[in-house]
C-alpha positions as CSV (number, residue, x, y, z in Angstrom):
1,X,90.8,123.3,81.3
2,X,90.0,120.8,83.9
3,X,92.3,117.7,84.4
4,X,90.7,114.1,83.4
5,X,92.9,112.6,86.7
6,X,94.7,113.6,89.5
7,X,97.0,111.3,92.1
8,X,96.1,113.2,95.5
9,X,99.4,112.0,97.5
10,X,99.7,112.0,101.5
11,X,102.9,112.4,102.0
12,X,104.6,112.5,105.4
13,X,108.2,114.5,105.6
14,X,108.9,114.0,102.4
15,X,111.0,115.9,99.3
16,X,107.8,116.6,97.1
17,X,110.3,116.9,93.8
18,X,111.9,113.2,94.7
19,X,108.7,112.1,95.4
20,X,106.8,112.7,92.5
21,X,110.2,111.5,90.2
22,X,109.6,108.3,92.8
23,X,106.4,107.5,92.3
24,X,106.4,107.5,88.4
25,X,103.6,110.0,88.2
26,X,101.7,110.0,84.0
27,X,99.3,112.4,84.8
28,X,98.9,116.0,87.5
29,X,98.5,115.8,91.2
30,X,98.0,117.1,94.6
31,X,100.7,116.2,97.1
32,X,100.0,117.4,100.8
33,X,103.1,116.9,103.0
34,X,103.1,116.8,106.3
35,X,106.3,118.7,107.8
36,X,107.5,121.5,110.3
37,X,105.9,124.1,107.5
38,X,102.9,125.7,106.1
39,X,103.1,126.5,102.4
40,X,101.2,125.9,99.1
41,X,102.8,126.8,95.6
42,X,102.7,124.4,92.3
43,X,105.8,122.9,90.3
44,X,105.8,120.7,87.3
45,X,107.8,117.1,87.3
46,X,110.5,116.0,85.4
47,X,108.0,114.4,82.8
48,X,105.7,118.2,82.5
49,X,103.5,116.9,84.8
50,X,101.5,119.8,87.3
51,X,101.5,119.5,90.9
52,X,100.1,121.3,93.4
53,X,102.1,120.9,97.0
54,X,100.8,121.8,100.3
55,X,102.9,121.9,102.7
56,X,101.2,121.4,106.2
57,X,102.2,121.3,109.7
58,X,99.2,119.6,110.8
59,X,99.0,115.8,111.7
60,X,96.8,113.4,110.4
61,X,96.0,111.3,107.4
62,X,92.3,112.2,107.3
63,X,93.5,115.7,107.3
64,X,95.5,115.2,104.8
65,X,93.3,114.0,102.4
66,X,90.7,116.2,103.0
67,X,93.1,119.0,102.4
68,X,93.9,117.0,98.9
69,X,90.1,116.8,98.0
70,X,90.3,120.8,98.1
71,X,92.5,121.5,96.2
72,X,91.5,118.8,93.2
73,X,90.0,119.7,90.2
74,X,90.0,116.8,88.0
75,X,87.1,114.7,87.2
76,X,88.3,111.3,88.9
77,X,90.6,111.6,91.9
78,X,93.1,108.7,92.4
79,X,94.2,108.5,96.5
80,X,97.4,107.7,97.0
81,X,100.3,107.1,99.7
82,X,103.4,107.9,99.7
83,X,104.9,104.7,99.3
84,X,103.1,103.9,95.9
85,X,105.1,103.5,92.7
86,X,103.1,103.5,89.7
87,X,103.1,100.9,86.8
88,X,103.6,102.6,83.0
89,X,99.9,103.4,81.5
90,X,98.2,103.2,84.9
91,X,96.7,106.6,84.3
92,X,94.6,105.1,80.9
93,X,93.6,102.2,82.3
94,X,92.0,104.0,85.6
95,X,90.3,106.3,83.3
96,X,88.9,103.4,80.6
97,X,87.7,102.0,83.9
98,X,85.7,104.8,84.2
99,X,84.6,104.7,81.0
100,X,83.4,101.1,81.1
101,X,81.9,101.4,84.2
102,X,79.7,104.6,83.8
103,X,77.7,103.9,86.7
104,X,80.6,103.4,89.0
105,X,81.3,106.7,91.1
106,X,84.2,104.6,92.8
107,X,86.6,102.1,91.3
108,X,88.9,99.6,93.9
109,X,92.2,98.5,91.7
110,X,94.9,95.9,92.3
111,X,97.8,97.4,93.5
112,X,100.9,94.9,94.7
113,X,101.7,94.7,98.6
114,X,103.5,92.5,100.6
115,X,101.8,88.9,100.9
116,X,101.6,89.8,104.8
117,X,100.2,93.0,104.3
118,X,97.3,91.8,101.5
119,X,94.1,92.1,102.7
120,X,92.4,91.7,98.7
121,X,92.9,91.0,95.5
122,X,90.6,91.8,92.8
123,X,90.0,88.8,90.5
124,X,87.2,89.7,88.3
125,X,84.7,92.9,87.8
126,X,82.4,93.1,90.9
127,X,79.8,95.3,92.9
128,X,81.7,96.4,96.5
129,X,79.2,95.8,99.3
130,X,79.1,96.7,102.8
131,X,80.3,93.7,104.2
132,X,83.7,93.6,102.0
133,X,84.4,97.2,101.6
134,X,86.8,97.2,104.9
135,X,89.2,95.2,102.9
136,X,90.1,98.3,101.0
137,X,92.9,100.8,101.2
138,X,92.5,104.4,100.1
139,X,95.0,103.8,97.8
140,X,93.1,101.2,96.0
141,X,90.5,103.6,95.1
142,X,89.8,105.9,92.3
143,X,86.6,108.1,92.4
144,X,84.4,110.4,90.3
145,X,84.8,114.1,92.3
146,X,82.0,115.6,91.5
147,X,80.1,112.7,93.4
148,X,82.0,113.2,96.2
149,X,81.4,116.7,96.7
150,X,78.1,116.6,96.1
151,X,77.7,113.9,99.1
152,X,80.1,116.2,100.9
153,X,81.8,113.1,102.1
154,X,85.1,113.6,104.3
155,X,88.0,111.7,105.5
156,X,87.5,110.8,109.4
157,X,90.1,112.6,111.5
158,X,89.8,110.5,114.6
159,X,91.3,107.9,113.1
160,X,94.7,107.0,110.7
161,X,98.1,107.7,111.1
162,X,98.8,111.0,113.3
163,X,95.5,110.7,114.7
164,X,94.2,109.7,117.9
165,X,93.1,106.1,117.2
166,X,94.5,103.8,114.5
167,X,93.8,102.8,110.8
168,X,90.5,102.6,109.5
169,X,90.0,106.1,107.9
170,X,89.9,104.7,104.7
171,X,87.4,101.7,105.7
172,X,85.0,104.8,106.8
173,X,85.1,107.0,104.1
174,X,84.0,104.1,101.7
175,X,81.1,102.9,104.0
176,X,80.0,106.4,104.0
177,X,80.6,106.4,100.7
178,X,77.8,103.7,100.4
179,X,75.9,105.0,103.0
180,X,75.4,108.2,100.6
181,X,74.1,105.8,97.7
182,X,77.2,105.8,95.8
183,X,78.0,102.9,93.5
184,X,81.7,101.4,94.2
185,X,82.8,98.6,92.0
186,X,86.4,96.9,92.0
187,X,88.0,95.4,88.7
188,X,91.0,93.4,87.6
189,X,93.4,96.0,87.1
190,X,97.0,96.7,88.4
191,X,97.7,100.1,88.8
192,X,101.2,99.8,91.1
193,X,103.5,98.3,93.6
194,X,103.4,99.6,97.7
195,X,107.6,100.2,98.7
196,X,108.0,98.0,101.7
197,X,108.3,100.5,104.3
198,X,108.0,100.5,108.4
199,X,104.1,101.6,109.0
200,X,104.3,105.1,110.9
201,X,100.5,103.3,112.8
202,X,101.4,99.8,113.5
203,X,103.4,99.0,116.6
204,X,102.1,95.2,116.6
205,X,98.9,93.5,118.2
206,X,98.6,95.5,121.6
207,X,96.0,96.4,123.4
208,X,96.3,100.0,121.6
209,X,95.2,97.9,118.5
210,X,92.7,95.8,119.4
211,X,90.8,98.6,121.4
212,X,90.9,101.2,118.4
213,X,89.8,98.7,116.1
214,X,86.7,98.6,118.3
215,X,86.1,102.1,118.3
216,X,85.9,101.9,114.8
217,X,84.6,98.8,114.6
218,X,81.2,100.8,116.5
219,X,81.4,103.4,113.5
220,X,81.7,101.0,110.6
221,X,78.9,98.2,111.7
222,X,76.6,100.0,114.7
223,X,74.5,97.2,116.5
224,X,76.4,94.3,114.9
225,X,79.7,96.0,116.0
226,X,80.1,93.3,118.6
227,X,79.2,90.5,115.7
228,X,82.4,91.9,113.1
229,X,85.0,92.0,116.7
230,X,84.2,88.2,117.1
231,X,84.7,87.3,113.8
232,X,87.8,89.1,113.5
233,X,89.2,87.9,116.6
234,X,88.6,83.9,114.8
235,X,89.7,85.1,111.4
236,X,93.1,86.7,112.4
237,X,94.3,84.8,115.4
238,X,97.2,82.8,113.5
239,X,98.5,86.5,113.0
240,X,98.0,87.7,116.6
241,X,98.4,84.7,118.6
242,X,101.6,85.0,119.7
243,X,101.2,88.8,120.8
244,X,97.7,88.4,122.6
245,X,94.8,85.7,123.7
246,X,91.9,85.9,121.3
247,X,89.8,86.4,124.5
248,X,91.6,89.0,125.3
249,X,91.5,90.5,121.9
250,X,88.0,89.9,121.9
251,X,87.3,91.7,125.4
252,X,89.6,94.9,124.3
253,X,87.4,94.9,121.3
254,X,84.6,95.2,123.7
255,X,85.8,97.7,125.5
256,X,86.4,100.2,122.3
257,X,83.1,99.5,121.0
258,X,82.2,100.5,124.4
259,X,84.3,103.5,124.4
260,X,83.1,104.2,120.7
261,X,79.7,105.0,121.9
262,X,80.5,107.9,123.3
263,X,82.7,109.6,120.8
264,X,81.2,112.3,119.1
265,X,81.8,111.8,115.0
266,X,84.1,114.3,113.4
């Protein structure tokens, strides 16, 4: 019988058993953990719950969650991180979501992060557009599978943690998401709390940072690449300033859109 929802976890160097107790899982999932092994057998949680763990030696998020989208088999897909704890009767309310918003093929929910690490909150029912759906994490984002796989949309592995240039993995997949004529909408509902943990990408506001972000700042917005650097240069300089110039940030974003034209996409 095929599953109604499934978390699909990326997990790095984790205890899969712990985690799933952790993360206060109500429904089945797919939990790819990134370690020094390569295995793949299932186990059930301390609440009945399936789970199908892959254990991979590999590096990379994208990897990681394309490995997840292979081995699902639910209708909606819930992404997740390792670091999510789920609220009691999240699972029902992702799938009513679905229910009352038929024509949605992904749904953005509220899930609580630190103030400093908020980059949305979702205050009423709304249409996600191009121009706001880099404010998203993957684990925000719930998804009919079918429409997926019959996009055949991927995670990017160029970019994400264990990959060779930063975040932003998640800001692609959506945008290709709407690229491929998929509906995404985002409602008012909390689905769970992100631990506070040290991020295993983010190493401050170097020039690492500001050059990847141009790099994929030339794969999200193309020609107005240039456009989105400068207006995140103004927008976040109370967060950077002390680390960087914003005409420096502003020229290192140059230089990896630069750069970005000349990487071949994954």
């Amino acid at each position: 019988m095929r599953r109604n929802l499934e978390v699909l976890v990326s997990a790095l160097e984790k205890d899969p058993y712990k985690l799933a107790s952790d993360m206060n899982l109500e429904c089945d999932a797919v939990i790819v953990n990134q370690g020094n092994m390569d295995s793949c057998y299932e186990f059930k949680t301390d609440r009945g719950f399936g789970v199908k763990l892959l254990e991979s030696s590999e590096r990379g998020v994208g990897k990681s969650r394309n490995h997840a989208l292979d081995l699902a088999d639910s209708k909606i897909v819930l992404f997740s991180d390792d670091d999510i704890v789920y609220s009691k009767g999240y699972a029902e309310r992702i799938l009513a979501a679905f229910s009352e918003n038929k024509d949605a093929d992904v749904i953005m929910f509220n899930v609580n992060v630190r103030e400093d690490r908020k980059t949305y909150f979702i205050s009423k029912n709304k249409r996600v557009h191009k121009w706001s759906v880099g404010r998203y994490p993957a684990y925000a984002a719930a998804a009919k599978l079918e429409s997926l796989r019959s996009s055949g949309l991927r995670f990017s592995t160029l970019f994400g943690g264990g990959a060779k240039y930063s975040n932003g993995e998640d800001s692609l997949f959506f945008m290709d998401c709407l690229r491929a004529g998929l509906v995404i909408k985002a409602v008012p509902v909390l689905i769970g709390t992100e631990k506070s943990l040290e991020s295993t990408w983010f190493h401050g506001f170097n020039e690492k940072f500001f050059r990847d972000r141009g790099v994929l700042y030339h794969f999200l917005y193309g020609k107005a690449a240039v456009l989105w650097a400068l207006r995140f240069v103004l927008a976040k300089k109370e967060a950077y300033g002390k680390d960087i110039k914003p005409a420096a940030a502003f020229k290192l974003m140059r230089e990896g859109i630069k750069d970005g034209k000349f990487i071949k996409p994954d």
